[in-house]
N, C-alpha and C positions, 0 to 999 in steps of 0.2 A: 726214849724219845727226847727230842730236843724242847725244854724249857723253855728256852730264850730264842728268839729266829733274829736275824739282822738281817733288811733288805737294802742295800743298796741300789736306787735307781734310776735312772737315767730318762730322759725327756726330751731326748730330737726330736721323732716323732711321736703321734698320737698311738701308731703301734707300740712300741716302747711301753706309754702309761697304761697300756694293756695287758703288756706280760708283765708289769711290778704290779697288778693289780691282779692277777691271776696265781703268781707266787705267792703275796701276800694272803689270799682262800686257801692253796693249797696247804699251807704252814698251818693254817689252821685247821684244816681237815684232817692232816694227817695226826695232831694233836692239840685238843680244842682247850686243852689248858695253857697250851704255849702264851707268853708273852712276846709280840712281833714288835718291833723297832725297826722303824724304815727313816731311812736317811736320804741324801744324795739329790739332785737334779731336779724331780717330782716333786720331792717331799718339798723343795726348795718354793716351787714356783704355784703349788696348790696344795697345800697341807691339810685344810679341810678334808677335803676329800679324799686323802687317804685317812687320818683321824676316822672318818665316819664306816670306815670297812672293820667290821668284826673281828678282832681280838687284837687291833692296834694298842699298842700301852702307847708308844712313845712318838713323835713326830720332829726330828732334827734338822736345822738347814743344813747346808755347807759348810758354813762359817763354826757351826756348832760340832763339829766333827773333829776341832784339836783340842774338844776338853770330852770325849768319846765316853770314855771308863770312867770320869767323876758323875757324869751323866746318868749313867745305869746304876751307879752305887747308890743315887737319891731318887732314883724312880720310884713311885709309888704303885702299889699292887690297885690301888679301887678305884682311880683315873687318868684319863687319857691327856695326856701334857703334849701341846706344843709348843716348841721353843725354835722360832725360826727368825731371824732379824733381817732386816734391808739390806741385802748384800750388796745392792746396789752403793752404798751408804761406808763400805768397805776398802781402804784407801792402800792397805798394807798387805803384801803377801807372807803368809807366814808360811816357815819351812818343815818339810816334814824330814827330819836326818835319817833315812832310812840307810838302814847298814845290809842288808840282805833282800835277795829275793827269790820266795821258795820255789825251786821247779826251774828258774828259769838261766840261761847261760846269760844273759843281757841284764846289763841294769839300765834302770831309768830315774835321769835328774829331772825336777820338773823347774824349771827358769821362771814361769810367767803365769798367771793366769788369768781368767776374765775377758772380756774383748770387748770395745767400744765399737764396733764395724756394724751394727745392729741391720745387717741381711733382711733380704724383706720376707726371708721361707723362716727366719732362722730364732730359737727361743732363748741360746744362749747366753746370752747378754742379761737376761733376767735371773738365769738360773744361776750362773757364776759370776756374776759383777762386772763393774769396769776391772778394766786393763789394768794392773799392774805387777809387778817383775821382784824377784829374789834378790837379796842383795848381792853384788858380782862375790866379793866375797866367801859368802858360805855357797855360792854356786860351785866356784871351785874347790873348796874345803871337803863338799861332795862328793865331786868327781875325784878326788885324788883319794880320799877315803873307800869308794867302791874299788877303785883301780887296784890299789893294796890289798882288798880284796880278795883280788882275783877276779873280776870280773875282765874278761880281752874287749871287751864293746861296752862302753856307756852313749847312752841316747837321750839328747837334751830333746822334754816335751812342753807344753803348754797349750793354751785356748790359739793365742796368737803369738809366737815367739820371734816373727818379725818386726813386732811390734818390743821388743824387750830393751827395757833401761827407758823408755821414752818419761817414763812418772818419777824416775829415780833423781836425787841432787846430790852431784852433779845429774843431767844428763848421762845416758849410757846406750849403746846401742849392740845389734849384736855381731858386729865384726870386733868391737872391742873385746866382750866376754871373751871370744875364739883366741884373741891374742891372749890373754890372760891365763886361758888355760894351756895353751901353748907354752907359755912360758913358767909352767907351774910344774908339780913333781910328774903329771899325771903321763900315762904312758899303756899304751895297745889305741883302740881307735874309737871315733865319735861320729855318730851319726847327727843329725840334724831331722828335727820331726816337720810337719807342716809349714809353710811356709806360702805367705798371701804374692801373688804376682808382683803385686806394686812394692815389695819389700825387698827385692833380693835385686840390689844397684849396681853397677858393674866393679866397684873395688870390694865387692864382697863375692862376687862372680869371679873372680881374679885373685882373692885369694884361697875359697876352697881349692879351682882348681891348680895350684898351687903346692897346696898342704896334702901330702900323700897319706896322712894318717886324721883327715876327713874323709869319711866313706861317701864316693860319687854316686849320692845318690838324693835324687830331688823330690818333694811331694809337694806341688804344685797344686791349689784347687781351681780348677778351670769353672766348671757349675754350671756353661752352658757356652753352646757354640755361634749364638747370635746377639749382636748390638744389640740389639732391643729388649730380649731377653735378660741380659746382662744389667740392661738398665732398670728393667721391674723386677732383679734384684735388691738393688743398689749395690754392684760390683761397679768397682770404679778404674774401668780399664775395656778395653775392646780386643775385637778374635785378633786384630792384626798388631794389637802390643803384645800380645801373648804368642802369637807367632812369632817376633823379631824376638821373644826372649828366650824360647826354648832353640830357636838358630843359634842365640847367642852363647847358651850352655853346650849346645852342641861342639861349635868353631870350640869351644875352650877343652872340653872331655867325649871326643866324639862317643865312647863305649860308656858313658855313666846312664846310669836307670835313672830314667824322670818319670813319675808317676802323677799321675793326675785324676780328681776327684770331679763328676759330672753329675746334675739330675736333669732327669729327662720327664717330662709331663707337668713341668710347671705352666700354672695359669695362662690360659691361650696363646699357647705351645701352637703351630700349624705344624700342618702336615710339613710345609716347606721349611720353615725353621726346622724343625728336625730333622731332614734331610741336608741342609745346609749343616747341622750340628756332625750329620755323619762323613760328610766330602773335609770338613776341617780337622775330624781327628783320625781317617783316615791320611790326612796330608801331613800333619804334625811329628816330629820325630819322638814320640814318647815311647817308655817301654810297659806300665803298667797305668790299668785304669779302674778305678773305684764305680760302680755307677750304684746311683740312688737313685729309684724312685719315688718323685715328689711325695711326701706326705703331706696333706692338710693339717699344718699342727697349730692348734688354739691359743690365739695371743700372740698371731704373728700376723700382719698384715697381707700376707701370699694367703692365710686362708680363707680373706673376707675377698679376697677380686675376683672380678667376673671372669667365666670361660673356665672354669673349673675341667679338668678331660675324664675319662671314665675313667675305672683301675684298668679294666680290660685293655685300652688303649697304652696307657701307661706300662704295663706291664709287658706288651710288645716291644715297645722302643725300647725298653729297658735290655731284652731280651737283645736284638741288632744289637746296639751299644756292646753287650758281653762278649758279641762275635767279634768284633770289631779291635777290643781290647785281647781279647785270646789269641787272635793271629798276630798282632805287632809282641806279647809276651816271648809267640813261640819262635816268631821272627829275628826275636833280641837274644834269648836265651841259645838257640844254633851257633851264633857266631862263638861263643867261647868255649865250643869243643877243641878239642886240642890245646887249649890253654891251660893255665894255672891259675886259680885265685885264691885269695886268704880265705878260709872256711871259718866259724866259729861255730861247732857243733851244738844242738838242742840237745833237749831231754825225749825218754818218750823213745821207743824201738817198734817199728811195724815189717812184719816179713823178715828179721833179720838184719834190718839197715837201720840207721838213726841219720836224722835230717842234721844239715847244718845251713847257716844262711854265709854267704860272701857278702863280700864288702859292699858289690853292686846291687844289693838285695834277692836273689836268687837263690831259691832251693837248691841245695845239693845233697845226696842222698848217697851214703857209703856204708861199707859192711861195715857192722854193731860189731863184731868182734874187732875192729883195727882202731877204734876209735872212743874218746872217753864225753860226756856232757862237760861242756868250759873250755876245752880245747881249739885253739883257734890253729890253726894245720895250713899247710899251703895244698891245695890240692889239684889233680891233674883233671881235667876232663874229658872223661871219655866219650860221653853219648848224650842224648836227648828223648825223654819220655816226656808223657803226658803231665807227670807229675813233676818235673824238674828234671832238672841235669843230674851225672851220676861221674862218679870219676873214684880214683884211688888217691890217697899218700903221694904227693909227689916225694 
């Protein structure tokens, strides 16, 4: 049995501090001599309260996660230590040079982290700091290092990476990084992770589409389909700027996947707003949708306001919403039978087939025997399932 347990975990929701608190019992139950070390997001934003759950030794922020291994070599066996600092207080991003990643055909660069946009649902901000960005520098030093690799796809992520270089001196933004690595050794193709509405301006619009070896594909957080709603966010933007933008990626890459991230049952939510939430993203040209339902999570102003809706209710609209996103997936996914797209195969073989994602973000699913995990293939397609597309080798 395991000695040492590491939980790593995570604090959007108040669900969330449930399952790291449900892990952290079961580690213990399954052996009550373990020593459990939870780090991450939780740990970050309430550390008492994980310290106080049976058989915690150790309690880390985030910030305390790039000295990990000095960490557990001075832990002590007969007290419970936390060491967690203001991360808010945090002005530097520091890098993690990761040279691998097990299991998976995709690497990921992380550019940015933190975020100053303080959401009125949202706890981020506390839990990962302000805003700030990698130096362009070792950003590219990265990418070109995973690319040599082997890796065919690097994926630049962060909290908020529309927001990237803005804390940097000089200034730096992120149509520059793009040039940069552009113009760098780096070679197969880059995806772009999250990206806030009000961040993506039309010479940055104008240049992915553009650059053939940026993958057309957008994730967009929408978060709700009414002004007002929008506003007891604090989303700083409306349905009809968000409509004129996703027209405007469209006019540039009519076939790219825009995907877009929604919650539905925030604080007096009406029946009619959410019906109005359903008429705009049935109107919207996107091809994938995330949907969340609201969680009341603690320390964030969305969980103190009035009009609170039931789960029951919540978990219906949630439910519309999914249909809503499945028919435009399966709507988008049709049109590229009979085409060709660049595959980059997964890992992982079901039934005989092993999945691969294209460029436009789409499962494609081919016979395990034609095909290797890393291989990035052009492939033809044949059909359309429940589960993705399927095609051959072109």
């Amino acid at each position: 049995m395991a000695e040492l347990v590491i939980v790593n975990t995570c604090t959007v929701t108040a669900a969330t501090d449930s399952q790291s608190r449900n892990l952290i019992r079961r580690a213990r139950r399954m052996n009550a001599q373990a020593r459990v070390v939870v780090t991450g997001c939780y740990a970050q934003v309430d550390p008492q309260a994980l310290a106080a759950l049976p058989g915690v030794a150790l309690v880390i922020g985030n910030e305390e996660k790039q000295d990990f291994l000095a960490r557990l070599t001075e832990l002590e066996s007969d007290c419970i230590q936390i060491q967690v600092t203001d991360i808010r207080q945090v002005d530097v991003a520091k890098t993690l040079p990761l040279s691998s990643f097990e299991q998976r055909s995709r690497a990921f660069v992380q550019i940015q982290n933190g975020c100053d946009a303080f959401c009125s649902y949202c706890i981020i901000p506390y839990a990962r700091g302000r805003s700030r960005s990698v130096a362009s520098v070792d950003v590219v030093k990265q990418v070109e290092n995973l690319s040599a690799a082997g890796y065919p796809e690097i994926v630049l992520t962060g909290i908020h990476i529309g927001n990237y270089g803005q804390d940097l001196q000089p200034k730096l933004d992120l149509l520059t990084l793009l040039k940069q690595i552009e113009n760098s050794n780096f070679s197969g193709r880059l995806r772009l992770g999250s990206i806030e509405p009000t961040e993506l301006p039309t010479e940055l619009l104008d240049y992915i589409a553009a650059a053939g070896w940026i993958c057309p594909h957008y994730h967009i957080p929408l978060q709700a389909g009414d002004d007002q709603i929008l506003k007891q966010m604090n989303r700083h933007y409306t349905t009809g700027f968000f409509r004129d933008l996703l027209a405007a990626i469209r006019r540039r890459q009519p076939q790219a996947a825009i995907g877009l991230d929604i919650i539905t049952g925030f604080p007096g939510e009406t029946e009619q707003q959410f019906i109005a939430t359903c008429e705009l993203l049935s109107a919207l040209p996107f091809t994938h949708l995330h949907v969340f339902p609201f969680s009341r999570r603690p320390g964030t102003p969305a969980a103190e306001m009035a009009g609170q809706l039931p789960g029951d209710i919540i978990k219906q609209r949630a439910v519309r919403l999914r249909q809503i996103g499945e028919q435009k997936l399966a709507d988008y996914s049709r049109q590229f039978v009979g085409q060709t797209l660049a595959v980059v195969i997964e890992g992982g073989e079901v039934a005989g087939r092993k999945k691969g994602l294209s460029q436009n973000y789409l499962p494609i699913w081919l016979s395990a025997a034609e095909v290797e995990q890393g291989q990035c293939l052009p492939v033809a397609i044949a059909g359309y399932r429940s589960d993705g597309l399927y095609g051959k080798i072109a």
